[in-house]
C-alpha positions in Angstrom: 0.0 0.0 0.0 1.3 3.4 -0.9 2.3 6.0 1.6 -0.6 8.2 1.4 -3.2 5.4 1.2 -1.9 4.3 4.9 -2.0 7.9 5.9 -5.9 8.3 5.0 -6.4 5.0 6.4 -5.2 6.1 9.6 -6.8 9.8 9.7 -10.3 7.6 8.9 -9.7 5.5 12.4 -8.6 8.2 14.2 -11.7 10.3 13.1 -14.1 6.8 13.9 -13.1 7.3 17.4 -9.9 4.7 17.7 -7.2 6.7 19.4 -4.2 7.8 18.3 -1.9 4.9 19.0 -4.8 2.3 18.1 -5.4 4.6 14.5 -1.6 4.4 13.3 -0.7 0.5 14.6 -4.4 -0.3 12.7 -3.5 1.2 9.6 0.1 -0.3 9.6 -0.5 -3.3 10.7 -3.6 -3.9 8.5 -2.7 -2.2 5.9 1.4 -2.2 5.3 2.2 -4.9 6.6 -1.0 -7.3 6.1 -0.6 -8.3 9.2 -4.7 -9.1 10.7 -5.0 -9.9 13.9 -8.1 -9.6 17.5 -5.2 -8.4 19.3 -4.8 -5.5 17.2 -6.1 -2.6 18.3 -5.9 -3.8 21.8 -2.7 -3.7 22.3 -2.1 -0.1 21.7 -5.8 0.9 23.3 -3.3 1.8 26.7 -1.1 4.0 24.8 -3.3 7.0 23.8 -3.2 10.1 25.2 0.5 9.7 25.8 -0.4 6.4 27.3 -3.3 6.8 29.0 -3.7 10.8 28.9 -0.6 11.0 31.1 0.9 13.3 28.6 4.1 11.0 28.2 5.4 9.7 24.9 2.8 10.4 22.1 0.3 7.6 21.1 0.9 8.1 17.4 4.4 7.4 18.0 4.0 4.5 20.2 1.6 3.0 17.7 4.5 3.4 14.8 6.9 1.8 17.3 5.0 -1.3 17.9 4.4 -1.5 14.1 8.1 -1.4 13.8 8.2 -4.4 16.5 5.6 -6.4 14.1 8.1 -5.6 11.0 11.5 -6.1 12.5 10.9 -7.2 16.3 12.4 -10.8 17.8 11.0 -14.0 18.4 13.6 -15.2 20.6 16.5 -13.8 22.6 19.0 -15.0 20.8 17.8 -12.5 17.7 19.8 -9.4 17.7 17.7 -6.3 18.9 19.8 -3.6 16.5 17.8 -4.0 13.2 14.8 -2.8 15.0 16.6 -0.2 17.6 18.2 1.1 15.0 14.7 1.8 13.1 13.3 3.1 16.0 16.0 5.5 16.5 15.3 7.5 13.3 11.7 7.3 13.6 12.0 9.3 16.5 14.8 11.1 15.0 12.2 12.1 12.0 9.2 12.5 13.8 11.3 15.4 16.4 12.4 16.6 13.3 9.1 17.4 12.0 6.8 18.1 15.7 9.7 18.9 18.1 9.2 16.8 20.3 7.7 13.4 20.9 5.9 13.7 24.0 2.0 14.2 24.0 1.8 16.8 26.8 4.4 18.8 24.7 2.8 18.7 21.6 -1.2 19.0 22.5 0.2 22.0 24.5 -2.4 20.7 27.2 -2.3 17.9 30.2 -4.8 15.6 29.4 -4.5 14.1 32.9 -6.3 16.9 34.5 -9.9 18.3 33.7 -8.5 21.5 32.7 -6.2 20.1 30.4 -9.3 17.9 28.5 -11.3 21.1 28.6 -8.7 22.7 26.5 -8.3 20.1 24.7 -12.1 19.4 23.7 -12.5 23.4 23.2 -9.4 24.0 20.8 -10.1 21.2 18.7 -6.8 19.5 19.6 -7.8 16.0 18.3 -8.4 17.4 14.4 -5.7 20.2 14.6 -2.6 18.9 15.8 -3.3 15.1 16.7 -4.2 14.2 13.1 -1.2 15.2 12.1 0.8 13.5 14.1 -0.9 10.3 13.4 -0.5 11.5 9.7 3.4 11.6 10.4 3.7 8.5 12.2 2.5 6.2 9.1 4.4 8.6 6.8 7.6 7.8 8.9 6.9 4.5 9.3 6.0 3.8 5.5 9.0 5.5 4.6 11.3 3.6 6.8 10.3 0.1 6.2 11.2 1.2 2.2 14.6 2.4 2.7 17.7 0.5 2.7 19.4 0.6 6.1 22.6 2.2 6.0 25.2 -0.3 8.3 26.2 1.8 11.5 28.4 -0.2 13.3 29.7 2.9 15.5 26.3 3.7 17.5 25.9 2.4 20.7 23.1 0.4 19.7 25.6 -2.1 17.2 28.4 -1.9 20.2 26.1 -3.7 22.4 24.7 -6.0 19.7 28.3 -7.1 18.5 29.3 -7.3 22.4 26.4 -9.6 23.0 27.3 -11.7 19.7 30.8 -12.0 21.3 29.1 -13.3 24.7 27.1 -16.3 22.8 30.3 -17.3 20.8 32.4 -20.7 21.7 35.4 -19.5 23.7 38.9 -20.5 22.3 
């Protein structure tokens, strides 16, 4: 599915009343990566609101990192945890480029844990003038991303501890 397809798919949740973290792991999950599954929405249902209107880490983001986890994440310990880090890293990277920030309270410019803070919300139209477009982001990022050919960093902190823990599992001589 092309970029912008995702995108709409996503705005089109997130308008139906799936939140933000639920809207963008729906559309990538469903429609990205083809991946169909009950437990999707639930899983990100938590992380909305900057997980649970605590203003923390933005649901749109978290979505796009658990989509990440369904493209590249492990199924065992012994799987190296770099190829996914790695992506995560420059999604967030991309997504403070665009928004400044990735945390919720920061950009909604209100605390969604207090009444005050969902009043202002609800009365400046939050949800459909700045959340869309961070769930609009999100997807972009992540469509983006999962297209691009990885360049090989082996001098980020992220591939030290990779190769250290390769080392570890090795036959000593």
């Amino acid at each position: 599915m092309r970029t912008n397809e995702a995108t709409n798919r996503a705005r089109i949740h997130f308008g139906s009343g799936y939140n933000c973290a639920e809207s963008v792991l729906l559309a990538i999950a469903e429609d990205v990566l083809k991946v169909k599954h009950d437990l999707i929405p639930k899983i990100a249902t938590g992380f909305g609101g900057g997980i649970s209107r605590q203003g923390c880490i933005c649901g749109a983001v978290s979505g796009a990192i658990m989509g990440l986890g369904l493209k590249y994440g492990r199924s065992s310990p012994e799987e190296l945890r770099a190829r996914t880090y790695n992506r995560v890293v420059e999604f967030l990277r991309q997504f403070r480029g665009k928004h400044g920030s990735i945390i919720c309270k920061e950009l909604c410019g209100c605390d969604l844990s207090t009444i005050e803070g969902i009043r202002k919300f609800r009365d400046e139209n939050v949800h459909a003038e700045k959340c869309t477009s961070f769930v609009s982001t999100a997807v972009k990022i992540f469509t983006i991303l999962i297209n691009e050919i990885p360049s090989e960093n082996n001098s980020t902190p992220i591939a030290y501890e990779e190769n250290v823990r390769k080392q570890d599992r090795e036959p000593k001589k």
